[in-house]
GULUMTI-261765 format. One record per residue (C-alpha): residue number from 1; residue in one letter; x, y, z. Coordinates in steps of 0.02 Angstrom, whole numbers. Example, Ala and Ser with C-alpha at 12.3 -4.5 7.8 and 13.67 -1.06 7.14 Angstrom:
% GULUMTI-261765
<atom 1 A <615 -225 390>>
<atom 2 S <684 -53 357>>
This chain:
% GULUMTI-261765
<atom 1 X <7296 -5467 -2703>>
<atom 2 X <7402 -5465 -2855>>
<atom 3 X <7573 -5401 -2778>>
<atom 4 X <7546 -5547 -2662>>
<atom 5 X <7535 -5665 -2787>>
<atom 6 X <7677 -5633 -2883>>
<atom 7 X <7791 -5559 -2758>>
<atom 8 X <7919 -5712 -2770>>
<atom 9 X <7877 -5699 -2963>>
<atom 10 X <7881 -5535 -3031>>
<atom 11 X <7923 -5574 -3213>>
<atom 12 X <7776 -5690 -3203>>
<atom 13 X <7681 -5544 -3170>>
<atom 14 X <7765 -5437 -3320>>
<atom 15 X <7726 -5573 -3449>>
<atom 16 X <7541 -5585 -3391>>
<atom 17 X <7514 -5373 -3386>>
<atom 18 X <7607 -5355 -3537>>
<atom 19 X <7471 -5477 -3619>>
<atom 20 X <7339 -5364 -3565>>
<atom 21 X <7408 -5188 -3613>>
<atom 22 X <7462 -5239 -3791>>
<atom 23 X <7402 -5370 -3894>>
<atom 24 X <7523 -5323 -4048>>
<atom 25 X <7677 -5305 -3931>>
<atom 26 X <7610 -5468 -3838>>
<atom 27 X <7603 -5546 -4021>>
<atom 28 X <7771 -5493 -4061>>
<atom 29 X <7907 -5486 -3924>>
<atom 30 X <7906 -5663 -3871>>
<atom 31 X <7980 -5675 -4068>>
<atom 32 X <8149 -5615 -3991>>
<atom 33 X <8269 -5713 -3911>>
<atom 34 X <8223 -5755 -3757>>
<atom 35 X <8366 -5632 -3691>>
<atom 36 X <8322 -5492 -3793>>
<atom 37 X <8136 -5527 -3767>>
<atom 38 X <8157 -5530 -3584>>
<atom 39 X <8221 -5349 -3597>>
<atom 40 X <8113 -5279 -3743>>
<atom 41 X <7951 -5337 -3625>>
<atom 42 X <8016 -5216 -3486>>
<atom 43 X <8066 -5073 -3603>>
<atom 44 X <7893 -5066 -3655>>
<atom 45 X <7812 -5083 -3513>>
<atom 46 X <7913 -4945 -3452>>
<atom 47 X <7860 -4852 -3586>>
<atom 48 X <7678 -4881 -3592>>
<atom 49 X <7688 -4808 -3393>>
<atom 50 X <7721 -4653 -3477>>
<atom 51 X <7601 -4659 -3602>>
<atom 52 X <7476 -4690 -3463>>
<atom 53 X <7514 -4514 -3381>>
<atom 54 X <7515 -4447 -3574>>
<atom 55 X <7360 -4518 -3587>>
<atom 56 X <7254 -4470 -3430>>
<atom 57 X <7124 -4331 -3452>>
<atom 58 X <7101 -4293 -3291>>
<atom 59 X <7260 -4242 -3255>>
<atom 60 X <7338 -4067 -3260>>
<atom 61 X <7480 -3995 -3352>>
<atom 62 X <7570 -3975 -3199>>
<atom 63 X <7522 -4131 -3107>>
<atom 64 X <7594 -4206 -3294>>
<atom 65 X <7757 -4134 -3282>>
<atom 66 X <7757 -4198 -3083>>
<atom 67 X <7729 -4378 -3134>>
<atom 68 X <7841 -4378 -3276>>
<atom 69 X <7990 -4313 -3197>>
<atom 70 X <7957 -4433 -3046>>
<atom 71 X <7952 -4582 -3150>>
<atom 72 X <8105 -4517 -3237>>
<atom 73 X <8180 -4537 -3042>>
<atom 74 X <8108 -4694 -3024>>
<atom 75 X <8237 -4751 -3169>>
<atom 76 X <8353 -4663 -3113>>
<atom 77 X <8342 -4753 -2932>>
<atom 78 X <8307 -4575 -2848>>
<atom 79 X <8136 -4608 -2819>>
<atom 80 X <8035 -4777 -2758>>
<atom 81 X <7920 -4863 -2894>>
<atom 82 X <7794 -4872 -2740>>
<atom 83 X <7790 -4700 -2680>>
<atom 84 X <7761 -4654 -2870>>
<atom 85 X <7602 -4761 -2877>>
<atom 86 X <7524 -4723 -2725>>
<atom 87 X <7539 -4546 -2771>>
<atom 88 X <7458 -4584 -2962>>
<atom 89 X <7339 -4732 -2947>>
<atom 90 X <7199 -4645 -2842>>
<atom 91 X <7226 -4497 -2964>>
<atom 92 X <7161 -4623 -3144>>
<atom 93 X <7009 -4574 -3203>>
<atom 94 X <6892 -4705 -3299>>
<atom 95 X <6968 -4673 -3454>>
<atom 96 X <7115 -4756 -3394>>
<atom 97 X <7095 -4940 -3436>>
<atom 98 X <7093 -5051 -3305>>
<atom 99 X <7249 -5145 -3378>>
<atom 100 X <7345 -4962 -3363>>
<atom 101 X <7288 -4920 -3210>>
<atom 102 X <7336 -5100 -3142>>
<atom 103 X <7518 -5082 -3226>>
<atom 104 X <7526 -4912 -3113>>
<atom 105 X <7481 -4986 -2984>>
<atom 106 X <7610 -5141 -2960>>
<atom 107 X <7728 -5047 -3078>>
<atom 108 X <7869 -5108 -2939>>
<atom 109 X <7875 -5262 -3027>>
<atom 110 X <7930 -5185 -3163>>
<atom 111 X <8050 -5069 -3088>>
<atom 112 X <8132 -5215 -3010>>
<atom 113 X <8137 -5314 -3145>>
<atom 114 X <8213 -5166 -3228>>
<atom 115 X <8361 -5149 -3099>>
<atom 116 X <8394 -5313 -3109>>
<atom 117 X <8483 -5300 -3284>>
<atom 118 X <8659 -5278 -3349>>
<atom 119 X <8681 -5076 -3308>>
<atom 120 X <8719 -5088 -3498>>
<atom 121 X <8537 -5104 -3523>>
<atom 122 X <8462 -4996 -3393>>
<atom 123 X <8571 -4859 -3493>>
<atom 124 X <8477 -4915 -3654>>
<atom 125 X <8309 -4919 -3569>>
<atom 126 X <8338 -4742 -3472>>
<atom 127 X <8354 -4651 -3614>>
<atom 128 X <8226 -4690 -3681>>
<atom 129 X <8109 -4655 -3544>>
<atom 130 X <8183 -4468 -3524>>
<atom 131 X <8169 -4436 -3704>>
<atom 132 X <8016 -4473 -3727>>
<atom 133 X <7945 -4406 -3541>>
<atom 134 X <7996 -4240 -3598>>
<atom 135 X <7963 -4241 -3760>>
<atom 136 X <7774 -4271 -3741>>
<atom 137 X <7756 -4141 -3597>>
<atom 138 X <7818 -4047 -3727>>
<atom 139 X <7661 -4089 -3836>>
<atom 140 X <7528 -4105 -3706>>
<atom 141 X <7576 -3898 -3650>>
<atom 142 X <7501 -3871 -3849>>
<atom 143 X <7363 -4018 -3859>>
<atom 144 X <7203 -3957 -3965>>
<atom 145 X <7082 -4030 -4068>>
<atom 146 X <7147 -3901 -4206>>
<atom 147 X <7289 -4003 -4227>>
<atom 148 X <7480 -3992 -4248>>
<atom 149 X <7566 -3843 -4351>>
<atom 150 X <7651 -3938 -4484>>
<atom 151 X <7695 -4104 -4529>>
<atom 152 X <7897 -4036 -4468>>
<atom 153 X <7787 -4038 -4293>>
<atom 154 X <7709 -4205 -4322>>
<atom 155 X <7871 -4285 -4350>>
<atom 156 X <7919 -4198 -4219>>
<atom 157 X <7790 -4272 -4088>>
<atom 158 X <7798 -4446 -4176>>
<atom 159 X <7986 -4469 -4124>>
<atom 160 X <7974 -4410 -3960>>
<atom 161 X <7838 -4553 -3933>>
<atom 162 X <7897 -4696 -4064>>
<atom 163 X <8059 -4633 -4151>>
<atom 164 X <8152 -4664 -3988>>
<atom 165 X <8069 -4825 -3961>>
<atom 166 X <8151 -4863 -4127>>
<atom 167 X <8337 -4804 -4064>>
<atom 168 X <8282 -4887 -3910>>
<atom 169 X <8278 -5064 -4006>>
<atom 170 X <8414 -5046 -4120>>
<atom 171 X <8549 -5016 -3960>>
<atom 172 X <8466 -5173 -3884>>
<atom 173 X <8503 -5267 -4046>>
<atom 174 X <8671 -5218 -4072>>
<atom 175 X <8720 -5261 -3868>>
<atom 176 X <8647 -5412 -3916>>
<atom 177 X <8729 -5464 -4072>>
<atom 178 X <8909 -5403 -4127>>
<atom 179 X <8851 -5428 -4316>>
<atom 180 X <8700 -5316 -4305>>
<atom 181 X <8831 -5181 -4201>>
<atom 182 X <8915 -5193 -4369>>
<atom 183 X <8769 -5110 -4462>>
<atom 184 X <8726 -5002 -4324>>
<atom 185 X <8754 -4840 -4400>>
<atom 186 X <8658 -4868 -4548>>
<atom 187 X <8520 -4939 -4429>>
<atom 188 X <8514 -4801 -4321>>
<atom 189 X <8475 -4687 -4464>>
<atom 190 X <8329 -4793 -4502>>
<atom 191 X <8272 -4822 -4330>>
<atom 192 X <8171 -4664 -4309>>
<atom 193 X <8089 -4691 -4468>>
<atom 194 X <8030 -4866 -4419>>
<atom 195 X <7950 -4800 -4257>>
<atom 196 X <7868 -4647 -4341>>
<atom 197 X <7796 -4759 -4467>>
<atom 198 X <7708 -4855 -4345>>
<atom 199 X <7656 -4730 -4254>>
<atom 200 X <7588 -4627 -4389>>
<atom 201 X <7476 -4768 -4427>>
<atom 202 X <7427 -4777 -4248>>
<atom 203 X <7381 -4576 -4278>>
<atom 204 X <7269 -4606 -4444>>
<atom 205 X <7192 -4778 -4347>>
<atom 206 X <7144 -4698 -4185>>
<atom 207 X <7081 -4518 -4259>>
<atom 208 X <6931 -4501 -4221>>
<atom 209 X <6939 -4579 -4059>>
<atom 210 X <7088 -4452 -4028>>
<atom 211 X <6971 -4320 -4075>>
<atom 212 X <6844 -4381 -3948>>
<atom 213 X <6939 -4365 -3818>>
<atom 214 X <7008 -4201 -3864>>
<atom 215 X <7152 -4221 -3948>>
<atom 216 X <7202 -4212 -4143>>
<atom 217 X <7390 -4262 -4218>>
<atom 218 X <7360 -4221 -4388>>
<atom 219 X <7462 -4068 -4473>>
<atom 220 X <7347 -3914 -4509>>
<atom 221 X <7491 -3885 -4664>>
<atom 222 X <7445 -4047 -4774>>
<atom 223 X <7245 -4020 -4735>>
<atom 224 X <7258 -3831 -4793>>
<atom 225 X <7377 -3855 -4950>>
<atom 226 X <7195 -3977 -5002>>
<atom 227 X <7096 -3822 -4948>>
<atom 228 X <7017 -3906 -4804>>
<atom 229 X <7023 -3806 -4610>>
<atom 230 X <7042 -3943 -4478>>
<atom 231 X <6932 -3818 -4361>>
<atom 232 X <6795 -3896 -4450>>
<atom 233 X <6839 -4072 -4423>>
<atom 234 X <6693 -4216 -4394>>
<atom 235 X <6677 -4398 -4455>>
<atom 236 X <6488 -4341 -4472>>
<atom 237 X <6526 -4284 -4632>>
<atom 238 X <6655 -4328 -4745>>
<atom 239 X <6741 -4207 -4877>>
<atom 240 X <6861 -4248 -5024>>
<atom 241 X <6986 -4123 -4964>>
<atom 242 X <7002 -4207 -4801>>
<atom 243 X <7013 -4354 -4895>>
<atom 244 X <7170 -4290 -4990>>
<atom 245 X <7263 -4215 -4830>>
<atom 246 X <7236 -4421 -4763>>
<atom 247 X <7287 -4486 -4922>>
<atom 248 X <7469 -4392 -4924>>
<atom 249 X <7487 -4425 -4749>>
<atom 250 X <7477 -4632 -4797>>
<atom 251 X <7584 -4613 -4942>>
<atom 252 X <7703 -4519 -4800>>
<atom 253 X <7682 -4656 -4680>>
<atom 254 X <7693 -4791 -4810>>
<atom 255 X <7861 -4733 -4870>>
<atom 256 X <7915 -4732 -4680>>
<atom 257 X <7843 -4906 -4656>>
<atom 258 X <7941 -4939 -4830>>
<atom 259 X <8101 -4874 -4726>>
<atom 260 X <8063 -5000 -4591>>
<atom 261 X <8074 -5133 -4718>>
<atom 262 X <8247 -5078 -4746>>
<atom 263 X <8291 -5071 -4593>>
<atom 264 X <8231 -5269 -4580>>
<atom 265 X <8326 -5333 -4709>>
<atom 266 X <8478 -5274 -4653>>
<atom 267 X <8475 -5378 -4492>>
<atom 268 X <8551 -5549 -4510>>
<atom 269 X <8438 -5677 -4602>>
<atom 270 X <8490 -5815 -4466>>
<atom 271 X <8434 -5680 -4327>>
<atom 272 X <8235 -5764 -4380>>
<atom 273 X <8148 -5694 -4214>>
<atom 274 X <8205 -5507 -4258>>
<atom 275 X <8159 -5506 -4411>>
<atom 276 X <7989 -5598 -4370>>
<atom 277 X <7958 -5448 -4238>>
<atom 278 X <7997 -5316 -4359>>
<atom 279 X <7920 -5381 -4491>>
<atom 280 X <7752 -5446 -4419>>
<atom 281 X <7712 -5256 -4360>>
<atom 282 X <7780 -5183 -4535>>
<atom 283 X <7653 -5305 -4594>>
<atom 284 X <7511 -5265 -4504>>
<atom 285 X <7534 -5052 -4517>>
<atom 286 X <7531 -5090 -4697>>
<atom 287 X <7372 -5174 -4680>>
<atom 288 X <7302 -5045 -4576>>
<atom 289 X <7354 -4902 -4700>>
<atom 290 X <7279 -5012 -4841>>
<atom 291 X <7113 -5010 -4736>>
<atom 292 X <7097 -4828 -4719>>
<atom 293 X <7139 -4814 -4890>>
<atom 294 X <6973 -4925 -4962>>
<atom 295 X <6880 -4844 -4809>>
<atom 296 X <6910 -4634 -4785>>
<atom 297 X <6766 -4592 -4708>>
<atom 298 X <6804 -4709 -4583>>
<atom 299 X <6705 -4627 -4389>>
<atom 300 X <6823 -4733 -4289>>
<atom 301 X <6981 -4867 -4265>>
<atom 302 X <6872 -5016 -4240>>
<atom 303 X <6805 -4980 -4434>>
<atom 304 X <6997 -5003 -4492>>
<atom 305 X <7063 -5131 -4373>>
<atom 306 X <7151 -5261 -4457>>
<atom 307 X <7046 -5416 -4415>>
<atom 308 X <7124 -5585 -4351>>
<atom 309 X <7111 -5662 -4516>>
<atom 310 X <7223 -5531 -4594>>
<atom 311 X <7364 -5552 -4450>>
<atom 312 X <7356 -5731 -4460>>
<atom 313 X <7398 -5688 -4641>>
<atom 314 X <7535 -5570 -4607>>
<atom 315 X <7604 -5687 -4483>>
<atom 316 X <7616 -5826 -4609>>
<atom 317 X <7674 -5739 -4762>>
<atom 318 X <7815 -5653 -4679>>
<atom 319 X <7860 -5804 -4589>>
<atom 320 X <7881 -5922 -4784>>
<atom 321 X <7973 -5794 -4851>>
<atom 322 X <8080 -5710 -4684>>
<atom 323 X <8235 -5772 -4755>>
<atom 324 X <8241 -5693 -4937>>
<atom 325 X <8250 -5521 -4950>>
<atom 326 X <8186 -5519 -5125>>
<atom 327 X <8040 -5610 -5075>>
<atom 328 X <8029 -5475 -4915>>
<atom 329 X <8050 -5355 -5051>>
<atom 330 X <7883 -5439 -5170>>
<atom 331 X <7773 -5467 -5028>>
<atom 332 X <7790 -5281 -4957>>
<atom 333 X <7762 -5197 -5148>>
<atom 334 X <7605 -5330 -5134>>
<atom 335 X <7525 -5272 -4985>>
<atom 336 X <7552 -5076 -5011>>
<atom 337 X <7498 -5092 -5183>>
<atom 338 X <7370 -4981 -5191>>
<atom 339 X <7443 -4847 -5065>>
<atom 340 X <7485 -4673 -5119>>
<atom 341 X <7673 -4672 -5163>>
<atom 342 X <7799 -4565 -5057>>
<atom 343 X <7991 -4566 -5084>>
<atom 344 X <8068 -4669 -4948>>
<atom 345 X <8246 -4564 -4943>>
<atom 346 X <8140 -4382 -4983>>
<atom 347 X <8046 -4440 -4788>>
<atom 348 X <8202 -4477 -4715>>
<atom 349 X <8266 -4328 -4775>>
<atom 350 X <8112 -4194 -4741>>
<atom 351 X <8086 -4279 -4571>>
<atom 352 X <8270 -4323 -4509>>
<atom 353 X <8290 -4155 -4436>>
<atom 354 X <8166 -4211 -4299>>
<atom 355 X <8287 -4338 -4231>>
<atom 356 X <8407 -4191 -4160>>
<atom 357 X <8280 -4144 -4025>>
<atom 358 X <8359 -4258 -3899>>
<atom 359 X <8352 -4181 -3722>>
């Protein structure tokens, strides 16, 4: 059994799931400090428990809102991490990876590696997990494959799962480092951005497979102002107005990702394993949007996955030139060359208002 094997060694255990439920987070954390990296590892996997209830099909509304607000106990220390996963596991459908439903089912580790941090931390961490439990209730009460109102609602959705991750990240930083606290205002106003842009990207990767499994994140808005109805959407056949709706919804996820880059540059250029973790997933969203954009009639996310050659690439670039910000600066205009062009500060501007909807 795995719980008995790790039971002395739980972080053991966190490092080893953690290498099975991500392979870009798995890439990137262990760029941190190893104190910061340490605490990043369980912040996600906290969060990626609650993308696993988000997630499952075969789950009710209802039975949603149950598991959310249990975990949110959990955190809390109201509830036991075990009582939570007997109750869930037997509940995960196929569709559940086996790496999720493995997480869900030793998820103690993980609990107890989360109480076992400065209560600083667990404050940090917390938050996070209530935001964004709530938030995507929130979303799953409205899922269709018709897709979201407007793009206000997409932002909307996108900070609930990834903006927060963002604010998440940058209060972990500054605890961390009393220079970064010095910039954490302008940070924090950035944060959001960063997440949204990489989750947008996520959103235009994974559509199709979204829409397979009955779900759809695009804005109806952008896709009608083209004159295309997303009640008629299927990668069977490819139109130039759903072309155009994508191809504005790049440029808006480019300028985010553009945001991101700001948001890099302002930490410390001595603090090399932050920067490396920002910048290698900056670097390969980028790639991913530039994918999509040679490829629109793309049927799934396999057709515009960024291949190993092209992270390898990434990973190197960033790494030559991670102290100059000018060079950050000439290798970011290089690789989103050819993506449509959105106004960084208009984004942040339009899409700031989504931030507010803290619960």
């Amino acid at each position: 059994m795995i719980s008995g094997e790790f039971q002395n060694h739980p972080d053991n255990y966190n490092q080893q799931i953690l290498q099975r439920v991500s392979r870009s987070f798995a890439l990137t954390i262990p760029c941190l400090p190893p104190e910061l990296s340490h605490t990043t590892s369980i912040g996600y996997l906290l969060c990626r428990i609650v993308d696993t209830i988000e997630d499952e099909k075969s789950l009710s509304v209802a039975q949603q809102r149950h598991f959310f607000k249990e975990f949110v106990d959990v955190v809390n220390g109201n509830a036991t991490a075990d009582l939570f996963a007997k109750r869930l596991f037997p509940l995960l459908s196929e569709n559940t990876l086996p790496a999720e439903k493995e997480l869900i089912k030793n998820c103690s580790f993980v609990i107890d590696a989360f109480f076992r941090l400065k209560p600083q931390k667990q404050m940090i961490l917390s938050r996070c997990i209530k935001i964004m439990s709530a938030g995507m209730l929130q979303f799953q009460q409205s899922k269709s494959c018709r897709g979201l109102k407007d793009i206000t609602y997409l932002d909307r959705y996108c900070y609930y799962v990834a903006g927060v991750v963002g604010e998440m990240l940058t209060d972990l930083f500054c605890e961390y480092s009393s220079e970064i606290s010095n910039y954490r205002k302008q940070l924090y106003t950035l944060a959001p951005s960063f997440g949204k842009g990489l989750q947008m990207t996520n959103i235009l990767k994974d559509l199709w497979d979204d829409y397979q499994s009955g779900s759809c994140w695009l804005p109806r808005d952008i896709f009608e102002k083209h004159g295309y109805n997303l009640s008629r959407l299927s990668n069977r056949s490819y139109e130039m107005a759903f072309g155009k709706g994508i191809a504005e919804l790049i440029g808006i996820t480019g300028a985010h990702l553009k945001n991101a880059l700001t948001y890099t540059l302002m930490i410390p250029r001595h603090e090399a394993g932050i920067r490396k973790f920002c910048l290698w997933a900056i670097g390969m969203a980028v790639c991913t949007l530039s994918n999509i954009q040679k490829k629109p009639d793309y049927q799934s996310g396999g057709d515009v996955k960024v291949s190993r050659k092209t992270t390898k690439t990434v990973i190197v670039t960033t790494n030559l030139t991670l102290r100059s910000n000018l060079l950050l600066k000439v290798l970011f205009n290089f690789f989103s060359r050819n993506l449509p062009s959105s106004d960084p500060v208009d984004t942040l501007q339009k899409c700031g208002s989504a931030n507010c909807f803290h619960l």
